[in-house]
C-alpha positions in Angstrom: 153.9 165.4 -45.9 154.4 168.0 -43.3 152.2 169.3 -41.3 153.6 173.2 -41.4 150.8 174.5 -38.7 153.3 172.8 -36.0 157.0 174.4 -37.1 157.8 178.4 -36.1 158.2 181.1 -37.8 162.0 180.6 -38.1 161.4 177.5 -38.8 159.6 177.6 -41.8 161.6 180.3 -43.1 164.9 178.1 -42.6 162.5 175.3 -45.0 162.2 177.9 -47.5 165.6 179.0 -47.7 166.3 175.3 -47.9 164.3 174.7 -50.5 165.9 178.2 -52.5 169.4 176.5 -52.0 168.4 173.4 -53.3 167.4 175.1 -56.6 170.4 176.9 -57.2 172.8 173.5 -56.3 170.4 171.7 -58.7 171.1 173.9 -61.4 174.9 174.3 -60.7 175.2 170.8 -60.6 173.6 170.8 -63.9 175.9 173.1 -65.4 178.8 171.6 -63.9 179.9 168.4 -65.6 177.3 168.3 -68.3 178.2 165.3 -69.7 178.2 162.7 -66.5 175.3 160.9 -66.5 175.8 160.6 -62.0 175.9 164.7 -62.1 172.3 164.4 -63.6 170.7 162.2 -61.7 172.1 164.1 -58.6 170.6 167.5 -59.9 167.4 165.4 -60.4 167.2 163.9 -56.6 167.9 168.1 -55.5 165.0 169.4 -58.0 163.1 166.3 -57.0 163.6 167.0 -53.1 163.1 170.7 -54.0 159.7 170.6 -55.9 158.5 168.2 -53.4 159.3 171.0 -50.2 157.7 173.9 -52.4 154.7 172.2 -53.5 154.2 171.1 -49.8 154.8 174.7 -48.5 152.5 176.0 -51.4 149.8 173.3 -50.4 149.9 174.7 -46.8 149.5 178.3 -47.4 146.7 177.5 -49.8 144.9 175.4 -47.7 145.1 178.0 -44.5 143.8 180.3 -46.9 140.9 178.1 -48.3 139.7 177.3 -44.6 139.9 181.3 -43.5 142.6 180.8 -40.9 145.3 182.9 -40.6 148.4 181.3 -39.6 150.7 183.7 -37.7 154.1 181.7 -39.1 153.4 182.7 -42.6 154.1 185.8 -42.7 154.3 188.3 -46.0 158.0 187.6 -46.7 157.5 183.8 -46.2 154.2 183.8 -48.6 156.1 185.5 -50.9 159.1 183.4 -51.0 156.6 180.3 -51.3 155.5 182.2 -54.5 158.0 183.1 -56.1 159.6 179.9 -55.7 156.9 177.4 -56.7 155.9 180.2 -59.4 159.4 180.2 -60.6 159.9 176.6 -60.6 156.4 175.9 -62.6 157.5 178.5 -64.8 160.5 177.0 -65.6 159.1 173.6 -66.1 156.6 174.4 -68.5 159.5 175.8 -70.5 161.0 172.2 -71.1 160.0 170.7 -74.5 156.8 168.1 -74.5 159.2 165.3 -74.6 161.0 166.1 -71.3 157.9 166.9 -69.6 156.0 163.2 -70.2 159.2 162.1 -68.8 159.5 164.5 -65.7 155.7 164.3 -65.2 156.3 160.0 -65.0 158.3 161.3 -61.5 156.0 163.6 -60.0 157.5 166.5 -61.7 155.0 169.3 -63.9 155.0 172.7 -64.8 152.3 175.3 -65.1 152.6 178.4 -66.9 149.4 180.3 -66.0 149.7 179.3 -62.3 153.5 180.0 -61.8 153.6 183.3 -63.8 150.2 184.1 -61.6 152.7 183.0 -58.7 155.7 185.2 -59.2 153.3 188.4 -60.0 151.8 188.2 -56.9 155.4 188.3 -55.1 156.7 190.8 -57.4 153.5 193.1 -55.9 154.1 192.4 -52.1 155.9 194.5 -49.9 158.9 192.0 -49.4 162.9 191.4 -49.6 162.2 189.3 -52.6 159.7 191.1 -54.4 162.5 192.8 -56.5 164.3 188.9 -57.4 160.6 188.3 -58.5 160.1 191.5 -60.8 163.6 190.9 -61.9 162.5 187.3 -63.1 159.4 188.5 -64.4 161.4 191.3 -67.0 164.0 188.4 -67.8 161.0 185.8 -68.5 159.2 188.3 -70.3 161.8 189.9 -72.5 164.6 187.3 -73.1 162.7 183.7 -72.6 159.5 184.1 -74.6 161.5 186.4 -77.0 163.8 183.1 -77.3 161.1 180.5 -77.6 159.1 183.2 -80.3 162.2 183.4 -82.5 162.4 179.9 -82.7 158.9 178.7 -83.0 158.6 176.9 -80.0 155.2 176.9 -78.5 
């Protein structure tokens, strides 16, 4: 684990924007060559290295803010990329069907609804550059995903 209270500002950020990259490799890889096998287990090592640098992030912010410090490298914009990030990601786990999630879960990998939609709300109302990435997720989650999983019965 790191230990974030040691990095600057720039230096975090450059983590987070890491981490964002990762993401959008993980799922480009994905949709690449969906039918090799060595294509899907390198999207898994990127979502596995990128769920891993969130969730420490997230951990870090959480626990300045449990012990009533306030660390000057996390700033809005870099609290709010941690959100929407680790929001969006839980979000996007806890979409997977049951099956998929015993076996991501068996890795270290688990979605939360409550706590990632909670998440990306609470970028979508800062004042930052990425607030308007999160409301846009929020109106595509809310209008097209749910409407998708509600017209076919899935949870």
């Amino acid at each position: 684990n790191r230990d974030f209270s040691s990095f600057t500002e720039l230096e975090v950020h450059a983590e987070l924007l890491y981490a964002e990259t990762l993401l959008v490799r993980a799922v480009l890889t994905f949709a690449e060559d969906q039918d090799s096998l060595v294509s899907f287990v390198k999207g898994a090592f990127k979502i596995k290295t990128c769920h891993s640098l969130f969730k420490e992030m997230y951990m870090s912010i959480s626990d300045k803010e449990a012990d009533g410090r306030n660390c000057k490298i996390f700033t809005d914009e870099i609290i709010g990329g941690i959100n929407m990030g680790w929001g969006a990601f839980l979000l996007g786990l806890s979409l997977l069907p049951p099956k998929i999630l015993r076996l991501l879960e068996f890795v270290g990998l688990q979605g939360d609804k409550l706590l990632g939609h909670k998440l990306v709300v609470e970028a979508e109302k800062m004042d930052i550059l990425r607030s308007f990435v999160a409301a846009n997720g929020l109106l595509n989650y809310q209008t097209i995903v749910l409407q998708f999983y509600q017209a076919r019965g899935i949870r």
